[in-house]
Backbone as ProteinMPNN parsed JSONL, in Angstrom:
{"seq_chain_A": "XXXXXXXXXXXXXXXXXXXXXXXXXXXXXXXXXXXXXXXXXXXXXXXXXXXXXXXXXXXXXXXXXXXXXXXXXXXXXXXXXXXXXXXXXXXXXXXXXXXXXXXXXXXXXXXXXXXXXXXXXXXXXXXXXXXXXXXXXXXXXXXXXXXXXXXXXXXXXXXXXXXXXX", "coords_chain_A": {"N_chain_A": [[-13.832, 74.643, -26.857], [-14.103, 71.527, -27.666], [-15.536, 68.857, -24.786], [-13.841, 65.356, -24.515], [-15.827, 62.565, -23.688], [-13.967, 60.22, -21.802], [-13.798, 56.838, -22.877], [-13.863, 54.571, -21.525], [-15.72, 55.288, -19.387], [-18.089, 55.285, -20.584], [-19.072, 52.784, -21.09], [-20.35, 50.825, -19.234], [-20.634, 48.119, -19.258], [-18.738, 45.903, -18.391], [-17.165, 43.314, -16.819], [-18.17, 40.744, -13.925], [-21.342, 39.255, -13.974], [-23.554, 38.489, -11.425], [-24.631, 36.089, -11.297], [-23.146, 35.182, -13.398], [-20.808, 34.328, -11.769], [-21.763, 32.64, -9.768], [-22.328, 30.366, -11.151], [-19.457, 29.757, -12.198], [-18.502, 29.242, -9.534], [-20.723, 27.069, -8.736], [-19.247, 24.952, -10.797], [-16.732, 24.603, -9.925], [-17.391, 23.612, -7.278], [-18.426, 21.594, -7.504], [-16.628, 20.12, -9.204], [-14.468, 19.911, -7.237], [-15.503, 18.421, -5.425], [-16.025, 16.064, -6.661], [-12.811, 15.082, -6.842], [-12.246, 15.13, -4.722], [-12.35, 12.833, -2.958], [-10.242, 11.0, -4.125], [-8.255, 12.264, -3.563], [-7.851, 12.399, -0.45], [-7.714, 9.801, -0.101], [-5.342, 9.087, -0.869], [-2.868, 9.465, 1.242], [-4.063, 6.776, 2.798], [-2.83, 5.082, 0.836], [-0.185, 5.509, 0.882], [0.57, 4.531, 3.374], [0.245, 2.064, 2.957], [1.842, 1.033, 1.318], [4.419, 1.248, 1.951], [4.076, -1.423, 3.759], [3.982, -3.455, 1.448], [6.297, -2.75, 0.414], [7.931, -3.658, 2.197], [7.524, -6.281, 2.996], [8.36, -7.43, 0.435], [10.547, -6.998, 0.078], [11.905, -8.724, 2.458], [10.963, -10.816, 1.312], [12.571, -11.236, -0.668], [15.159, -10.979, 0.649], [14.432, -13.56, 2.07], [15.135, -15.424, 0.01], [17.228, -14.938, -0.641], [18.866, -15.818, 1.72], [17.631, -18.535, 1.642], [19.647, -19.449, -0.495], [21.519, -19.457, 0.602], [21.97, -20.863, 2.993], [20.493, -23.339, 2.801], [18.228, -23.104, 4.349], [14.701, -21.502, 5.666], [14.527, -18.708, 7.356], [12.704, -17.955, 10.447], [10.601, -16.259, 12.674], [11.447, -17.496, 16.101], [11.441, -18.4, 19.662], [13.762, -16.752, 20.866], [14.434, -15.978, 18.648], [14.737, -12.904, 16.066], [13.315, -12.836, 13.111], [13.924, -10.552, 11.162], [15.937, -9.723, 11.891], [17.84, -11.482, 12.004], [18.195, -11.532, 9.032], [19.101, -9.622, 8.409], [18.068, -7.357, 7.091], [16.877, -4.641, 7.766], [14.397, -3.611, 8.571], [12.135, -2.379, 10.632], [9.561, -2.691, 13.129], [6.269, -0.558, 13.334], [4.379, 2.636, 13.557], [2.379, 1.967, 12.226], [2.132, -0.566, 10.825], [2.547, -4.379, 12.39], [5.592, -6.789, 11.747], [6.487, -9.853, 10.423], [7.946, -13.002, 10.582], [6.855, -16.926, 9.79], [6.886, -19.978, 9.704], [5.891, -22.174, 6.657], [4.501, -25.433, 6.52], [3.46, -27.277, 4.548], [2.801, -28.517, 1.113], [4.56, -27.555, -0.291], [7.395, -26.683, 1.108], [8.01, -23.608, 3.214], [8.568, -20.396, 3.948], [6.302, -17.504, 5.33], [6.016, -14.494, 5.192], [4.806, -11.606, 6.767], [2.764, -8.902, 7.199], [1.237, -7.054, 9.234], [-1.822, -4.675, 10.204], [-1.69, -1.93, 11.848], [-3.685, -0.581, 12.425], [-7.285, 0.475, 11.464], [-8.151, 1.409, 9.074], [-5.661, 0.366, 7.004], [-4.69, -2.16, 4.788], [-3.431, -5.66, 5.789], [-0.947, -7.698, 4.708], [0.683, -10.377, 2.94], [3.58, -12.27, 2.565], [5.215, -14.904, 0.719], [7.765, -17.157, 0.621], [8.4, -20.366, -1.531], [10.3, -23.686, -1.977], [10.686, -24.553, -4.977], [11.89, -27.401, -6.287], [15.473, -26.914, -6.729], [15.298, -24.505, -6.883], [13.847, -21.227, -5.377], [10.376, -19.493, -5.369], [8.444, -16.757, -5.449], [5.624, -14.851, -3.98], [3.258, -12.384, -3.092], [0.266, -11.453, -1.464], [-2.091, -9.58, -0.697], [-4.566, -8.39, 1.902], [-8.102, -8.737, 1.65], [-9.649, -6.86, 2.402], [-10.019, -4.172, 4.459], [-8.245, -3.805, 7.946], [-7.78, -4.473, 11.309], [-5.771, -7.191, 11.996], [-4.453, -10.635, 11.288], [-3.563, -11.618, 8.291], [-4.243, -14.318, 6.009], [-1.633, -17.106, 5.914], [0.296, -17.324, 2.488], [-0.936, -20.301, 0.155], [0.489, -21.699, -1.409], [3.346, -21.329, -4.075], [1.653, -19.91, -5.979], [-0.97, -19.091, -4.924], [-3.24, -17.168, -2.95], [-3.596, -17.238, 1.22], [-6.826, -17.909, 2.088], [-9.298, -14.933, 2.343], [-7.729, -12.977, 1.151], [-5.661, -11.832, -1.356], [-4.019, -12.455, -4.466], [-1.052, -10.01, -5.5], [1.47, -9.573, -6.743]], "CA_chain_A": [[-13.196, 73.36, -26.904], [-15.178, 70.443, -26.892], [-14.443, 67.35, -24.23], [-14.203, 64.354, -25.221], [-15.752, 62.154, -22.605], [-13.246, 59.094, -21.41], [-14.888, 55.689, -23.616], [-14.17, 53.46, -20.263], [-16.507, 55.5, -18.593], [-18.976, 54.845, -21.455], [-19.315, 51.555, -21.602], [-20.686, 49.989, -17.825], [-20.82, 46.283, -19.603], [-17.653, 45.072, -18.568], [-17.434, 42.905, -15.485], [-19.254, 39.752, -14.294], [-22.521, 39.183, -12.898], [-23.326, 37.635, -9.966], [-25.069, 34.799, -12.326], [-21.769, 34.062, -13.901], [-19.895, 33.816, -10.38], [-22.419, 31.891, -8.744], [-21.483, 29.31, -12.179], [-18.608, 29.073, -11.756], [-18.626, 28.817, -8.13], [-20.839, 25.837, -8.51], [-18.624, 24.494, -11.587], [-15.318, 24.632, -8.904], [-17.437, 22.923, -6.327], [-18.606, 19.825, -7.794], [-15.215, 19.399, -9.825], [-13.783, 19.693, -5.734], [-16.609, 17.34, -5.145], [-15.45, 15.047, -7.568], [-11.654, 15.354, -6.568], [-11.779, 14.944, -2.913], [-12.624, 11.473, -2.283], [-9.192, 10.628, -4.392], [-7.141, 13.129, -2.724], [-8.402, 11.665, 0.942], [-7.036, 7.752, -0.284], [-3.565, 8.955, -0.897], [-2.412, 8.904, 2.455], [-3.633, 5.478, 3.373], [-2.349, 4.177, 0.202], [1.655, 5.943, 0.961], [1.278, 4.005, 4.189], [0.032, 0.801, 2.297], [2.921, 0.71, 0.183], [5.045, 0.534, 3.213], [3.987, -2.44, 4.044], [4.308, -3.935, 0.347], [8.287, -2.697, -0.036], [9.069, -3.997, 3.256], [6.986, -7.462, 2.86], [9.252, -7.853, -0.799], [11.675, -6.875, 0.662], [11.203, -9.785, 3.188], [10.466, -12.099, 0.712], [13.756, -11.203, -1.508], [15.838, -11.951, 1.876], [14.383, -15.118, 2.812], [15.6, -16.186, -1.167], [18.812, -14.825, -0.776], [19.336, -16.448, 2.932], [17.877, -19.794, 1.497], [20.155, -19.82, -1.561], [23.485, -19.334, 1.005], [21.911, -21.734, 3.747], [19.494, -24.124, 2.511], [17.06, -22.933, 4.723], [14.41, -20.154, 5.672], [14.577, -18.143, 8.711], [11.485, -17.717, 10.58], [10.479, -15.766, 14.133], [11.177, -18.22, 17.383], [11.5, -17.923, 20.809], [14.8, -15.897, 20.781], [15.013, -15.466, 17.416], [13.978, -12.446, 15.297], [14.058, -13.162, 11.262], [14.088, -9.638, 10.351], [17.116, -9.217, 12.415], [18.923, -12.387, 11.453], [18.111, -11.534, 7.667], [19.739, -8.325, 7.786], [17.403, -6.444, 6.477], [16.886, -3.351, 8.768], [13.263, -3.097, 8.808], [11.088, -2.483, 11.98], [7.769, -2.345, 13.313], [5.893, 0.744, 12.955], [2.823, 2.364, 13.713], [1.022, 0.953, 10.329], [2.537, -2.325, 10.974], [3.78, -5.222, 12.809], [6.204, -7.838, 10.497], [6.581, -11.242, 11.161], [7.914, -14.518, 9.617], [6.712, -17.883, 9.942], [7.019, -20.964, 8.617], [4.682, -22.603, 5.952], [4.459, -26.664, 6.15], [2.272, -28.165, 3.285], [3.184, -29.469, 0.014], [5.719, -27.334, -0.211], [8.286, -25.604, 2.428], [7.948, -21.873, 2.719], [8.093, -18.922, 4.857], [5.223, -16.719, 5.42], [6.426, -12.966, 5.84], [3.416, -10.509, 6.992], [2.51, -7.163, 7.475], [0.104, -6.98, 10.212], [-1.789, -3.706, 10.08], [-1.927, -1.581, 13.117], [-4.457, 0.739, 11.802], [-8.565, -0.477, 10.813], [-7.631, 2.103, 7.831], [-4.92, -0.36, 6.341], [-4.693, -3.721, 4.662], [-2.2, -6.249, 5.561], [-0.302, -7.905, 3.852], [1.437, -11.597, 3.282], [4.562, -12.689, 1.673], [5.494, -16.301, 0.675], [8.828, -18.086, -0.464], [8.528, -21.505, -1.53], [10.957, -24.63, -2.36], [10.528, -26.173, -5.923], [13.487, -28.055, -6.907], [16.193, -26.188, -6.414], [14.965, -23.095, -6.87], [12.734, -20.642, -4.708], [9.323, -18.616, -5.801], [7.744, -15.84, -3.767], [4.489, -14.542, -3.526], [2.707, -10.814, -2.186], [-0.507, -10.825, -1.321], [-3.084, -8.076, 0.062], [-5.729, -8.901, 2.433], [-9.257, -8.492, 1.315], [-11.056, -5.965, 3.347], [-9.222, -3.24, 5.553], [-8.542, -3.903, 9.664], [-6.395, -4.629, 12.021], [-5.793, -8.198, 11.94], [-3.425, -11.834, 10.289], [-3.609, -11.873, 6.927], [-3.601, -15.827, 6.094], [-0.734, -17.464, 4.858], [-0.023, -18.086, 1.358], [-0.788, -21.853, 0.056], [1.675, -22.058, -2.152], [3.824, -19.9, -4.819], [0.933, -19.232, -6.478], [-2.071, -18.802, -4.278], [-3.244, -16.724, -1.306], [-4.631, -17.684, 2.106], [-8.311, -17.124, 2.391], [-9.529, -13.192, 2.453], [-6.586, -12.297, 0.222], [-5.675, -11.816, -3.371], [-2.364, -12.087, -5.51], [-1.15, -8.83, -6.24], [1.974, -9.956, -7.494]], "C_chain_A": [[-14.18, 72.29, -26.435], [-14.403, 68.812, -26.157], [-15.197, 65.766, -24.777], [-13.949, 63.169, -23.446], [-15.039, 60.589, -22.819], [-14.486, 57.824, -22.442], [-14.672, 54.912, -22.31], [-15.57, 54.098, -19.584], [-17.939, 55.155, -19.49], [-19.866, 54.078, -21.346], [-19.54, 51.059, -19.758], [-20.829, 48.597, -17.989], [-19.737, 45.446, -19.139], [-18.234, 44.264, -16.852], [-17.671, 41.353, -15.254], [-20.297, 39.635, -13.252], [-23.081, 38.56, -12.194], [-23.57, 36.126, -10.379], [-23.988, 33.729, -12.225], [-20.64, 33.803, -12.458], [-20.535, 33.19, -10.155], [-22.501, 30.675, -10.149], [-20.851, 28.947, -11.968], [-18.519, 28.477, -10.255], [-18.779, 27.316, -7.833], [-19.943, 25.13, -9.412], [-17.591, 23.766, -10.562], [-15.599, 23.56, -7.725], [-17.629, 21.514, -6.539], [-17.71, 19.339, -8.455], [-14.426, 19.032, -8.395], [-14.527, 18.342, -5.253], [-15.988, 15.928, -5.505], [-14.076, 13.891, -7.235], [-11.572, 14.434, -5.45], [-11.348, 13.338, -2.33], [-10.963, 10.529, -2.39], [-8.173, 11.189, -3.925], [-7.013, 12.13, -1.202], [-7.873, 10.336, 0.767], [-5.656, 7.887, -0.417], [-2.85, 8.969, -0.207], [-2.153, 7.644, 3.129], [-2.926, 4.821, 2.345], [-0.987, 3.951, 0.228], [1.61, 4.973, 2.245], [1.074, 2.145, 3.795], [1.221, 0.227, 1.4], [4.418, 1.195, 1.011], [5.058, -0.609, 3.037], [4.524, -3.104, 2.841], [5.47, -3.675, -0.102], [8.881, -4.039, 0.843], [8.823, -5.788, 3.134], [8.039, -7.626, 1.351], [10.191, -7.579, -0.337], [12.169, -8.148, 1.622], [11.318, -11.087, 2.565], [11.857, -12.29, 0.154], [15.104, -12.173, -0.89], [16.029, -13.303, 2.044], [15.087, -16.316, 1.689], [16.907, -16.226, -1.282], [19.277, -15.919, 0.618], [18.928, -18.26, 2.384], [19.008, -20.76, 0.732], [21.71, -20.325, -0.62], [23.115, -20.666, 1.936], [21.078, -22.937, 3.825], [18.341, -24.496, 3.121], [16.253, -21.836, 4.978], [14.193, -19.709, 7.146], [12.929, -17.451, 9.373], [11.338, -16.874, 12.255], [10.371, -17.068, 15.065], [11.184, -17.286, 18.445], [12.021, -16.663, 21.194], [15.285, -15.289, 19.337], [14.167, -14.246, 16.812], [13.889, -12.202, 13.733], [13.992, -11.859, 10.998], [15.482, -9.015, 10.447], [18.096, -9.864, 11.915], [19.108, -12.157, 9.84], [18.64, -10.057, 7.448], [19.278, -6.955, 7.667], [17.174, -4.743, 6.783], [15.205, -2.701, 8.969], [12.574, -3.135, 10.624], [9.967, -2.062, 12.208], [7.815, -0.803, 13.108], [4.799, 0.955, 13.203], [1.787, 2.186, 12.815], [1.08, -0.154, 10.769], [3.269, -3.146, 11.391], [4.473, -5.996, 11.649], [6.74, -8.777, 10.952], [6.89, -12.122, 10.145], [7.483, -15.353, 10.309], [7.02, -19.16, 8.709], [5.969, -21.728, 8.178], [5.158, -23.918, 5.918], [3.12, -27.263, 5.73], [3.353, -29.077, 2.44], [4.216, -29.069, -0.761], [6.709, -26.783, 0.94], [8.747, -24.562, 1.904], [8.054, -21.421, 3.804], [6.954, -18.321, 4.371], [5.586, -14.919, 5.745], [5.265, -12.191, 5.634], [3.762, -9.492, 7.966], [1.005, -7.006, 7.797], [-0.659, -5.194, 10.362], [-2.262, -3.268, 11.304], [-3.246, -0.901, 13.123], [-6.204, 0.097, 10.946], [-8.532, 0.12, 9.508], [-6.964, 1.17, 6.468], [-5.259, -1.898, 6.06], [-3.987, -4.108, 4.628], [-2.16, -6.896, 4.801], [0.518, -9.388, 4.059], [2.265, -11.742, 2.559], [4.784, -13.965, 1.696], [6.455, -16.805, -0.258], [8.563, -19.241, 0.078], [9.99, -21.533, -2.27], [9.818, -24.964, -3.501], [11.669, -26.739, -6.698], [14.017, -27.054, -5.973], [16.125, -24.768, -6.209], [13.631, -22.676, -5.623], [11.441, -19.532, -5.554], [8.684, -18.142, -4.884], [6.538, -15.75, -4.546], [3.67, -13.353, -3.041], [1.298, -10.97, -2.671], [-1.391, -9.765, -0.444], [-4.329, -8.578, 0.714], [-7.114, -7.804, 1.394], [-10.026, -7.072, 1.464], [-9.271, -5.323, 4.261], [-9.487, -3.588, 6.68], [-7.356, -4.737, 10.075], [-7.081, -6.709, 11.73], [-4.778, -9.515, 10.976], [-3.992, -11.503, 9.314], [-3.219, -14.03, 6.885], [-2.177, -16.019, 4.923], [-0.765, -17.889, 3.571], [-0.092, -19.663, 0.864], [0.212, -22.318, -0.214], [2.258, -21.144, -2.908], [2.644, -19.363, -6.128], [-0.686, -19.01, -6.21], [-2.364, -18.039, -2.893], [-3.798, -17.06, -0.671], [-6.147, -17.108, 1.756], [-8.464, -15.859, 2.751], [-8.525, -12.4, 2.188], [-6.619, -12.644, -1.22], [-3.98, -11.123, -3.749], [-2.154, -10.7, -5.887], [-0.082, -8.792, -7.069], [2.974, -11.102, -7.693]], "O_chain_A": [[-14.803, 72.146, -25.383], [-13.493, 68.065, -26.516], [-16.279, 65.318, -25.158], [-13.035, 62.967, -22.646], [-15.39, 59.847, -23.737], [-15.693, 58.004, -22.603], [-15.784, 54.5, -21.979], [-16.464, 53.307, -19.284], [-18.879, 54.719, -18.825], [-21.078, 54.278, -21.419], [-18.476, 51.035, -19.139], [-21.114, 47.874, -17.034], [-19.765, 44.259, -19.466], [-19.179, 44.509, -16.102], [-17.437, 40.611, -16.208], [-20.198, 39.841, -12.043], [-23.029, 37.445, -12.715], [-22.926, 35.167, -9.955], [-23.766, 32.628, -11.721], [-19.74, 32.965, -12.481], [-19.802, 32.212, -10.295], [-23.058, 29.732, -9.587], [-20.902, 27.816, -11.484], [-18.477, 27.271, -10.012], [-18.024, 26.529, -7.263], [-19.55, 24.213, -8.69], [-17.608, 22.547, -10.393], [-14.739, 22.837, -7.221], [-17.151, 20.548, -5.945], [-17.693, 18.109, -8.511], [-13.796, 17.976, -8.348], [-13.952, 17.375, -4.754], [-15.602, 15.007, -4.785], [-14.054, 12.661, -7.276], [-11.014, 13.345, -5.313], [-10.449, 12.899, -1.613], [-10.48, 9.79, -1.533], [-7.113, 10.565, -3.87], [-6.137, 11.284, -1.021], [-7.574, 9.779, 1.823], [-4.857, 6.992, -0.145], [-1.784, 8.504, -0.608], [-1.144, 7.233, 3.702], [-2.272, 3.864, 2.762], [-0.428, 2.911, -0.121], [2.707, 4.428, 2.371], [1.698, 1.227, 4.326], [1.338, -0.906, 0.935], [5.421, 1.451, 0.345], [5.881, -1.102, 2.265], [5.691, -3.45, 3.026], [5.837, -4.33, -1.078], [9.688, -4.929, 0.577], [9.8, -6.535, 3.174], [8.769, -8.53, 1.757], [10.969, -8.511, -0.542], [13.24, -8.532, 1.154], [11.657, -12.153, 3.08], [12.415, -13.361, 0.393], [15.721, -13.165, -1.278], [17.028, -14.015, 2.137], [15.452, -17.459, 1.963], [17.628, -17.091, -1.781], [20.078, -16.818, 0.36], [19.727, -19.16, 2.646], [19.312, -21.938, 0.918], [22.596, -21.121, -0.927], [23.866, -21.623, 1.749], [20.974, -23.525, 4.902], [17.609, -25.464, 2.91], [16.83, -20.819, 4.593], [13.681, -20.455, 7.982], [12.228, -16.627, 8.784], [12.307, -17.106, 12.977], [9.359, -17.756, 14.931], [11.044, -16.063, 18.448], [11.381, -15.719, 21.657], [16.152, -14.468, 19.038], [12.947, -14.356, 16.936], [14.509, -11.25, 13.259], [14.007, -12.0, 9.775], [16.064, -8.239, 9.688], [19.093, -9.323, 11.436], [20.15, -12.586, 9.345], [18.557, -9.467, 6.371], [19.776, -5.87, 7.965], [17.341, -3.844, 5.959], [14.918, -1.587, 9.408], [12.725, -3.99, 11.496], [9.392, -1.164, 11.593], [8.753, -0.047, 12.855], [3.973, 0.042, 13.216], [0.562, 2.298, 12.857], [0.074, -0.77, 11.121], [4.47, -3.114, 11.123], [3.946, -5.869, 10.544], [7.51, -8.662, 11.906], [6.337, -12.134, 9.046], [7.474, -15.09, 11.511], [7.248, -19.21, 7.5], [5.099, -22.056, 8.985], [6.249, -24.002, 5.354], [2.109, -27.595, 6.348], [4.234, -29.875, 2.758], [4.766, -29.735, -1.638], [5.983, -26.399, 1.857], [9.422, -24.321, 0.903], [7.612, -22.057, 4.76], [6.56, -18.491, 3.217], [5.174, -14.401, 6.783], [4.74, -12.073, 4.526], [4.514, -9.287, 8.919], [0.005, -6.888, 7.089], [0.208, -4.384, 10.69], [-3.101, -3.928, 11.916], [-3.764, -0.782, 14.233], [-6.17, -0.635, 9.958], [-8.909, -0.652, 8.626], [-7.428, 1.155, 5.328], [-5.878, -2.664, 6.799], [-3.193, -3.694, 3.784], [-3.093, -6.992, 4.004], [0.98, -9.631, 5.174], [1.919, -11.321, 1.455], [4.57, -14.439, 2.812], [6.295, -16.935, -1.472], [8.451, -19.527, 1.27], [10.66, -20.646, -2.798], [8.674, -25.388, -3.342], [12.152, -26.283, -7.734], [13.527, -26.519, -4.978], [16.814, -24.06, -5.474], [12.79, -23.433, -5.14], [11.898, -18.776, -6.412], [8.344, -18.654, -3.817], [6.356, -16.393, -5.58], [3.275, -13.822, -1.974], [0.968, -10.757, -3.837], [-0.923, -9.29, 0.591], [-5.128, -9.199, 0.013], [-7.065, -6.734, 0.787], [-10.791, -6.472, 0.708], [-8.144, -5.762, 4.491], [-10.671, -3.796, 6.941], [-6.446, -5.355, 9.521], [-8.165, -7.221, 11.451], [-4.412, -9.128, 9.866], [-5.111, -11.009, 9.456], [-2.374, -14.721, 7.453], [-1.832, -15.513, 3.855], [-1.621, -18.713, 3.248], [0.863, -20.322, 1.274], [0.86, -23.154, 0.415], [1.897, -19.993, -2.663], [2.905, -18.545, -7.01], [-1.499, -18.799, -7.11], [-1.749, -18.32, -1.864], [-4.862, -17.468, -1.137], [-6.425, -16.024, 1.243], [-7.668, -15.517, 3.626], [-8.318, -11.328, 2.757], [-7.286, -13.388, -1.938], [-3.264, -10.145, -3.53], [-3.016, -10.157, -6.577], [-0.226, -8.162, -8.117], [3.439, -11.328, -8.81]]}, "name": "protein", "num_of_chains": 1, "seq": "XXXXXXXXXXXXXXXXXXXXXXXXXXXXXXXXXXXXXXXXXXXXXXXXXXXXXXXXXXXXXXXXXXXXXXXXXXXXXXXXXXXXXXXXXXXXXXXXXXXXXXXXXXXXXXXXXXXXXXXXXXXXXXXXXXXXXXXXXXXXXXXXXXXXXXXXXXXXXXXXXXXXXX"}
């Protein structure tokens, strides 16, 4: 009887050789390479977009509170506008939030999102008066760090070391 030897054992070609691992390997690393930097920004950007709900949010308020009272509510002494406006937002460790009031060439509030963090960029909000009606404002400071964001000029410009975002 003759044996018939196994064909797997035959054949020793299968496999891969250290070559083709140490390919891919590098392939995997510089696509990770690639990757990373955008992975690593998505954190500060979830806490960046914080700030930018709560600041429209902010801004929405101060339109609805002007429309009922014909004026806009701003932080005094005793007063705190986020409190009087309802809203339910509060500081945080990203960011303080603050109103003020804007007197130029038109009358506005200023609502900002102060960033706690040299990571983050704050943030400004701005409702104006024209006629009867109100127009807001959101912009984004310049450069990342703790620090004011300037107020907006008007409903369609931002303080210095900011930019319209929408």
């Amino acid at each position: 009887m003759k044996f018939i030897f196994p064909s797997f054992l035959k054949n020793k070609q299968t496999g891969f050789t250290l070559i083709e691992l140490l390919v891919v390997i590098i392939i995997i690393g510089i696509l990770s390479a690639i990757a990373m930097p955008s992975f690593l920004s998505q954190g500060t950007k979830a806490r960046q977009s914080e700030a930018k709900t709560n600041v429209g949010a902010m801004n929405r308020a101060q339109q609805t509170y002007y429309f009922e009272n014909q004026t806009f509510v701003e932080d005094t002494g005793g007063t705190n506008a986020i409190e009087k406006l309802g809203i339910g937002i509060e500081n945080s460790a990203n960011y303080l939030y603050s109103a003020t009031a804007i007197t130029n060439i038109q009358r506005g509030v200023a609502n900002k999102a102060q960033a706690n963090n040299a990571e983050l960029k704050g943030y400004a909000g701005g409702v104006f008066t024209a006629s009867e009606l109100t127009q807001a404002i959101l912009c984004e400071a310049d450069n990342k760090g703790v620090g004011i964001v300037a107020s907006p000029t008007d409903a369609n410009n931002c303080g210095s070391g900011s930019s319209k975002i929408r």
